[in-house]
PLY file of the C-alpha trace (Angstrom):
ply
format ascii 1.0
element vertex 340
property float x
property float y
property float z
element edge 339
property int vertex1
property int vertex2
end_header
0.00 0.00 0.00
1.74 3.44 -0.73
0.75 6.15 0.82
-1.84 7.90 -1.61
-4.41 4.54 -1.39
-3.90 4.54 2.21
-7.43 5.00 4.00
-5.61 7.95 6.12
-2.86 10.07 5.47
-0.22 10.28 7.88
-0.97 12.90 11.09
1.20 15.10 12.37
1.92 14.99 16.23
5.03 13.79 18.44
5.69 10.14 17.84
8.28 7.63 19.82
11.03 6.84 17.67
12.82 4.96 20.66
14.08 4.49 24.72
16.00 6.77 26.26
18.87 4.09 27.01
19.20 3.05 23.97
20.78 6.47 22.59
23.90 6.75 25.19
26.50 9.37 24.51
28.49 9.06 21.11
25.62 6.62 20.13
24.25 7.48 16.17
20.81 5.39 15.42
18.24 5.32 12.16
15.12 4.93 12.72
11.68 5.03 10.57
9.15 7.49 10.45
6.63 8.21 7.82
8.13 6.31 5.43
11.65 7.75 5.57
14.98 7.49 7.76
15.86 9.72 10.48
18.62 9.50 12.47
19.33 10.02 15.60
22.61 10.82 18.01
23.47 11.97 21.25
26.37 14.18 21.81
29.76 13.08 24.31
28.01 16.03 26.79
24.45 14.63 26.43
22.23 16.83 23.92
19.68 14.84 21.65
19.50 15.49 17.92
17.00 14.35 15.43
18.52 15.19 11.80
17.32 14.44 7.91
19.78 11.13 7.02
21.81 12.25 4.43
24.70 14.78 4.36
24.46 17.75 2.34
27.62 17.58 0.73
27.48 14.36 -1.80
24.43 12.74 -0.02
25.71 10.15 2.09
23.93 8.39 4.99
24.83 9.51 8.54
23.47 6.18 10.20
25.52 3.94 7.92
28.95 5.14 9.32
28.72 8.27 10.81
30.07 8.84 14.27
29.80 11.52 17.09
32.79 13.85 17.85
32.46 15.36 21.16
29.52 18.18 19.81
29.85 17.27 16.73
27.82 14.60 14.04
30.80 13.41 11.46
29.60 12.44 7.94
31.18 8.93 7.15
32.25 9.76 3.33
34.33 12.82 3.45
34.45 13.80 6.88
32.90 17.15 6.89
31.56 17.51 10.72
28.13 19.59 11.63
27.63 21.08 15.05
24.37 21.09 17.08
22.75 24.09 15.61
23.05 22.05 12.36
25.55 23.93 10.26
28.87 22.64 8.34
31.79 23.33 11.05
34.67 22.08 9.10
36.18 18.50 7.75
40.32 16.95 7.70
41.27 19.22 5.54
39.82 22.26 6.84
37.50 23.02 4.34
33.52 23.99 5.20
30.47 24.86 3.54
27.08 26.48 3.94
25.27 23.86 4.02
23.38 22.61 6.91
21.58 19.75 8.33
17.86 18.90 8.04
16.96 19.12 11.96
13.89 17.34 13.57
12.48 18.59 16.63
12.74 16.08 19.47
12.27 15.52 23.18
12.80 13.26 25.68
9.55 12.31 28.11
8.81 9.64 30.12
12.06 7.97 29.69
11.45 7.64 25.72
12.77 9.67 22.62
9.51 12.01 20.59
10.22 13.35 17.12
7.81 16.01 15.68
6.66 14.83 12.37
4.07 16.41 10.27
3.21 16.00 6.42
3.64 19.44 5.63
7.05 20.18 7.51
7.05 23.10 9.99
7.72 23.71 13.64
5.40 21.81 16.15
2.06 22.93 16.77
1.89 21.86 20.49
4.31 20.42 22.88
4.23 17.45 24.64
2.28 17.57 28.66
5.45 17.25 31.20
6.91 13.61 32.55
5.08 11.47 34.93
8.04 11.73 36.92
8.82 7.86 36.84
10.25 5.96 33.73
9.46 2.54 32.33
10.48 -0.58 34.05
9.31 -3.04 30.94
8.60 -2.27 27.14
7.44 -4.06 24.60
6.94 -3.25 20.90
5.49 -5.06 17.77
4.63 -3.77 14.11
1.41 -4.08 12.94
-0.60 -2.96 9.34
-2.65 -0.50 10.62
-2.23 3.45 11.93
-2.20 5.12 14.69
-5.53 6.78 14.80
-6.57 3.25 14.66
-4.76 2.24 17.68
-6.18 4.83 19.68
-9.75 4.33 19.34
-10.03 1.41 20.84
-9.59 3.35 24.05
-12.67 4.44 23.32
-14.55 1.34 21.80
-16.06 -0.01 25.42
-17.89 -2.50 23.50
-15.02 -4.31 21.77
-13.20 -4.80 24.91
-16.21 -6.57 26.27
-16.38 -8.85 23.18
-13.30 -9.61 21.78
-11.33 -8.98 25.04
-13.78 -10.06 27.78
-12.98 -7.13 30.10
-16.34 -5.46 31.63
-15.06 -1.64 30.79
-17.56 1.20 31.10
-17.11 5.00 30.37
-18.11 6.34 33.35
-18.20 10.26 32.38
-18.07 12.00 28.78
-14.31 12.32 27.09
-12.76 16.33 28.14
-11.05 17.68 25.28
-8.23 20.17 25.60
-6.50 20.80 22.29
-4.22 18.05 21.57
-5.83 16.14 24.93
-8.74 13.60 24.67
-9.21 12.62 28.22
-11.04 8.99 28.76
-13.10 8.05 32.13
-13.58 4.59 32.72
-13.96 1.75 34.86
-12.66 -1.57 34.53
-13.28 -4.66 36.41
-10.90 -7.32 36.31
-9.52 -10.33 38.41
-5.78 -10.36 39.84
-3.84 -13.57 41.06
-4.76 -13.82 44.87
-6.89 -10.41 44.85
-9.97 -11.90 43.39
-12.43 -9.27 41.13
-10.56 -5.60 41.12
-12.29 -2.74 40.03
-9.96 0.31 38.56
-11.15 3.42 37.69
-8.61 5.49 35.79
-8.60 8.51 33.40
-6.99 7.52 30.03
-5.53 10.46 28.29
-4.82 10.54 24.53
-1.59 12.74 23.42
-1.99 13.29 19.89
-2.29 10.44 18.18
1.28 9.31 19.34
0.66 8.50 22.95
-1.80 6.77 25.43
-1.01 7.22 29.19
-3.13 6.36 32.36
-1.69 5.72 35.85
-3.95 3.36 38.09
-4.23 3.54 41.57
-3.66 0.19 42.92
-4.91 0.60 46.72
-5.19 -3.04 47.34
-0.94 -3.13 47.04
-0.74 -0.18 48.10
1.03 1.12 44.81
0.37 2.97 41.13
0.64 1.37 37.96
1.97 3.56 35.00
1.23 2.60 31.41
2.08 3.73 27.87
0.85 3.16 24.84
2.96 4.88 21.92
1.97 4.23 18.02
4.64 5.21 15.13
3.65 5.47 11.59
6.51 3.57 9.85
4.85 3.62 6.53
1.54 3.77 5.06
-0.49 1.48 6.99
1.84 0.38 9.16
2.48 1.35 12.74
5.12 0.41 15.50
3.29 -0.52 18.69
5.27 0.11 21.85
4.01 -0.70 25.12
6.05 0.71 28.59
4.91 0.25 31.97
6.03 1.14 35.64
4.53 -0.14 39.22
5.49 0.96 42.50
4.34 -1.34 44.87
4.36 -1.28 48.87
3.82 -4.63 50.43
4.38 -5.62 54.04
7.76 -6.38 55.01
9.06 -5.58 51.54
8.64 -1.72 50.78
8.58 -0.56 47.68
12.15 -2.79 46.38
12.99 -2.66 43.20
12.62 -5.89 42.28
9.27 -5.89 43.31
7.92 -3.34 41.55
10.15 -4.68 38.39
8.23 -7.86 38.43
4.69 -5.78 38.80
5.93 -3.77 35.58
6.45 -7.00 33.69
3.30 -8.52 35.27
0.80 -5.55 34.27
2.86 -5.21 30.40
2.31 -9.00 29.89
-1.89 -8.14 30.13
-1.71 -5.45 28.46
0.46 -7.01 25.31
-1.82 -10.07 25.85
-4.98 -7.83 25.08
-2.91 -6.30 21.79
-2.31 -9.92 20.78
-6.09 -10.19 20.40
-6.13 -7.36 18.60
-4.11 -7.67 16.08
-5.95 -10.28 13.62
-8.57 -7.85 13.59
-6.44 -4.78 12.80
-4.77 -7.07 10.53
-8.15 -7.62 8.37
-10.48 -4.71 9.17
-11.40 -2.19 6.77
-11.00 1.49 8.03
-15.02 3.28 7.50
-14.82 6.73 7.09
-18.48 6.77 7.41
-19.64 3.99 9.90
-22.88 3.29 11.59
-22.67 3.77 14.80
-24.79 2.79 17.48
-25.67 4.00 21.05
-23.30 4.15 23.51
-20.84 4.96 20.91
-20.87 8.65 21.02
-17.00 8.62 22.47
-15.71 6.88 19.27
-17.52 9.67 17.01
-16.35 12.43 19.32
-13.03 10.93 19.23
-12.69 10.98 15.57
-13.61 14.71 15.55
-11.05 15.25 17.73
-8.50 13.75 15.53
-9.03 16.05 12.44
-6.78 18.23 13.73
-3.80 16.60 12.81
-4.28 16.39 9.47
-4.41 18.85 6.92
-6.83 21.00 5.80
-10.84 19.24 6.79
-8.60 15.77 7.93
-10.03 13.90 4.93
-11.49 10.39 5.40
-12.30 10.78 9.27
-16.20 11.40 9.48
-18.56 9.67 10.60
-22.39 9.04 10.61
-24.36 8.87 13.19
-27.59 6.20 13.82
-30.87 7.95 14.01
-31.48 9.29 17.15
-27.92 9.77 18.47
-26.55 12.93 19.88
-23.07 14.10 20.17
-22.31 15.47 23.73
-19.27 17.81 23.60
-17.29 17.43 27.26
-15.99 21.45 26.18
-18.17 24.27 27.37
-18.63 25.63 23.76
-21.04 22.93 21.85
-19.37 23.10 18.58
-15.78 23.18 20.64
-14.45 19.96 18.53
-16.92 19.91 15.10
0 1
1 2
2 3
3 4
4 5
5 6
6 7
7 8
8 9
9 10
10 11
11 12
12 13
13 14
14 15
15 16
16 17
17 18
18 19
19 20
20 21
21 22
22 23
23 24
24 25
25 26
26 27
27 28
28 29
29 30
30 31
31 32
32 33
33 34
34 35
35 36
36 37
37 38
38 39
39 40
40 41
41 42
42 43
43 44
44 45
45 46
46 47
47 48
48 49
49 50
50 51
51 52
52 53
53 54
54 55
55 56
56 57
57 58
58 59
59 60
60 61
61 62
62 63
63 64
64 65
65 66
66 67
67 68
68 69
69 70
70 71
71 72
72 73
73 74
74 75
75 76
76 77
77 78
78 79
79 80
80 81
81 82
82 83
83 84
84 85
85 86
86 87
87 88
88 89
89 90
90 91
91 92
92 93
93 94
94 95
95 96
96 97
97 98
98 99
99 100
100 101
101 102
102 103
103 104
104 105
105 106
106 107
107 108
108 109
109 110
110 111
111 112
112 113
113 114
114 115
115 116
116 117
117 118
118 119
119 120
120 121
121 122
122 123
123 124
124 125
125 126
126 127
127 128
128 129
129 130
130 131
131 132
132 133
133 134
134 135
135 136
136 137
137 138
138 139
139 140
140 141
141 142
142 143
143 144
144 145
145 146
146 147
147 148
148 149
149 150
150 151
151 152
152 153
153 154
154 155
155 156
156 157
157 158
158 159
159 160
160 161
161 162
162 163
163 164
164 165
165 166
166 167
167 168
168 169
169 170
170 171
171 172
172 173
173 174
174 175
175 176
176 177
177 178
178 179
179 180
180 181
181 182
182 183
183 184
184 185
185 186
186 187
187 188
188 189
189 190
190 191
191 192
192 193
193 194
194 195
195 196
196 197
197 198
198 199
199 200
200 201
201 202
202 203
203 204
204 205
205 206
206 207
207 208
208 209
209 210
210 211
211 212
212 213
213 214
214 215
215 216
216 217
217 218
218 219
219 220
220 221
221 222
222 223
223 224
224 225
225 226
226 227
227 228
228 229
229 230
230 231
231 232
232 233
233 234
234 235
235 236
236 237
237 238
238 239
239 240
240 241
241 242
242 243
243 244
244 245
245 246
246 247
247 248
248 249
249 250
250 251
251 252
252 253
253 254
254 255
255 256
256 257
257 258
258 259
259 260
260 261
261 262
262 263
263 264
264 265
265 266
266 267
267 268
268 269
269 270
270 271
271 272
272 273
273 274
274 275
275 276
276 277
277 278
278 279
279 280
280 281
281 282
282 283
283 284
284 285
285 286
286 287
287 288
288 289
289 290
290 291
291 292
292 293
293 294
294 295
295 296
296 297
297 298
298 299
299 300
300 301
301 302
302 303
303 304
304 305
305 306
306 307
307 308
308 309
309 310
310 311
311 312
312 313
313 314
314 315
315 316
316 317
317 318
318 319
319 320
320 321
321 322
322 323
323 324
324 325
325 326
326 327
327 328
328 329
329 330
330 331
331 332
332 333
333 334
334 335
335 336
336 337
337 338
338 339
């Protein structure tokens, strides 16, 4: 599928391109995003750059050779080195040139690595909330042929997650929306080993369409679970799924030890990856409707898709839907037409 057949373009938003960890000082990485290569590299004093892959100068490919001098990215063909502002600061031989790099916005957040991407270039329209203030203990990732948009609604689709994934989930107030925000209540009842039937009620909040993140009181351990959900276009139709989660849990006689709350991390990321699992045929198969039939009790998944025209250009083609005689959209915003 190339990207003009694709049912949706490709939004614009902050998407994870990576961990933290994995980009140590002196470290130079590709990695895909929209269909094309950016690389990545950390300088020897710690700053984070997000650059275009290929040198200015003859065109070759900074993540198939090129290394990291103190400051400085070094092209792998001819030398020529490029400070972190970008610009050509001089080669072996002395020689420089006006050139300069193609530079991607990115941030670090909640232990991963966020590029801003968006079809029709430009600085970023929003920035990313601010960190939890705890960082993953377990991640997970997978590719899958679908796209992000995709990914997100089932956060709102309560009735697939009673069918397919037989979790009794209920919205229990109408989404908030805040600009790039789409805030989920619900409540979930599930069982835990040794805690018998646990009932978690947890705001979901949508960042973009690059990031899911709750955090779930767990008062029966005494602890909060952190979760993550982060879709990455790679291509058209086809999104990198990555999964992080954190736990710290107090138990008695143990505290909150490490180890402890590593093993809860791993525990809750297993579910959660389990649930994907049982996703993915259906992802895999289904047909994206730009004009489906809901029913009621949907309202969240129409709202939801208003929501999300604003990262794409122009009217966000392909992303409307129609309603089932007799429904009503309820807007969560004070102004009624706050998200049409």
């Amino acid at each position: 599928m190339d990207e003009r057949s694709a049912p949706l373009p490709y939004p614009s938003g902050w998407f994870c391109v990576g961990r933290v960890r994995d980009l140590p000082p002196g470290r130079v990485r590709t990695v895909r995003l929209m269909g094309e290569d950016v690389v990545l590299y950390r300088t020897r004093r710690g700053a984070v750059r997000a650059v275009g892959p290929h040198c200015p100068h003859l065109g070759a490919h900074f993540g198939a050779g090129g290394t990291v001098r103190g400051e400085e990215l070094v092209c792998p063909f001819h030398g020529f080195a490029f400070g972190p502002d970008g610009s050509c600061t001089g080669s072996p031989d002395g020689v420089r040139f006006r050139g300069s790099l193609d530079r991607r916005r990115l941030c670090e957040r909640d232990g991963a690595l966020f590029v801003w991407c968006a079809p029709d270039g430009g600085v970023p329209a929003w920035e990313l909330p601010p960190a939890v203030g705890v960082r993953p203990l377990a991640w997970w990732s997978g590719v899958d042929p679908t796209h992000p948009q995709e990914v997100l609604e089932n956060s709102v689709d309560f009735r697939h997650t009673r069918v397919l994934h037989g979790l009794d989930t209920r919205e229990t107030a109408p989404p908030e929306v805040a600009g790039p925000l789409f805030t989920v209540h619900q409540r979930t009842t599930t069982r835990f080993p040794g805690l018998g039937a646990v009932s978690l009620e947890q705001p979901v909040t949508l960042v973009g369409l690059g990031m899911m993140r709750l955090a779930v009181e767990l008062p029966q351990v005494g602890g909060t679970l952190w979760m993550w959900v982060l879709p990455t276009p790679l291509g058209p139709w086809r999104t990198r799924v990555r999964v992080a989660a954190t736990a710290a849990v107090s138990l008695p006689g143990v505290g909150s030890a490490r180890a402890v709350d590593r093993a809860a991390s791993w525990a809750a990321l297993r579910a959660t990856v389990r649930i994907l699992e049982q996703d993915r045929p259906v992802l895999a198969h289904k047909r994206y409707l730009a004009q489906p039939r809901l029913v009621p009790g949907e309202r969240s998944i129409g709202l939801f898709r208003r929501w999300a025209r604003q990262f794409y250009p122009g009217d966000g083609p392909g992303i409307h839907t129609e309603p089932p005689p007799g429904f009503r959209s309820v807007s969560a915003e004070p102004e009624p037409d706050a998200i049409d």
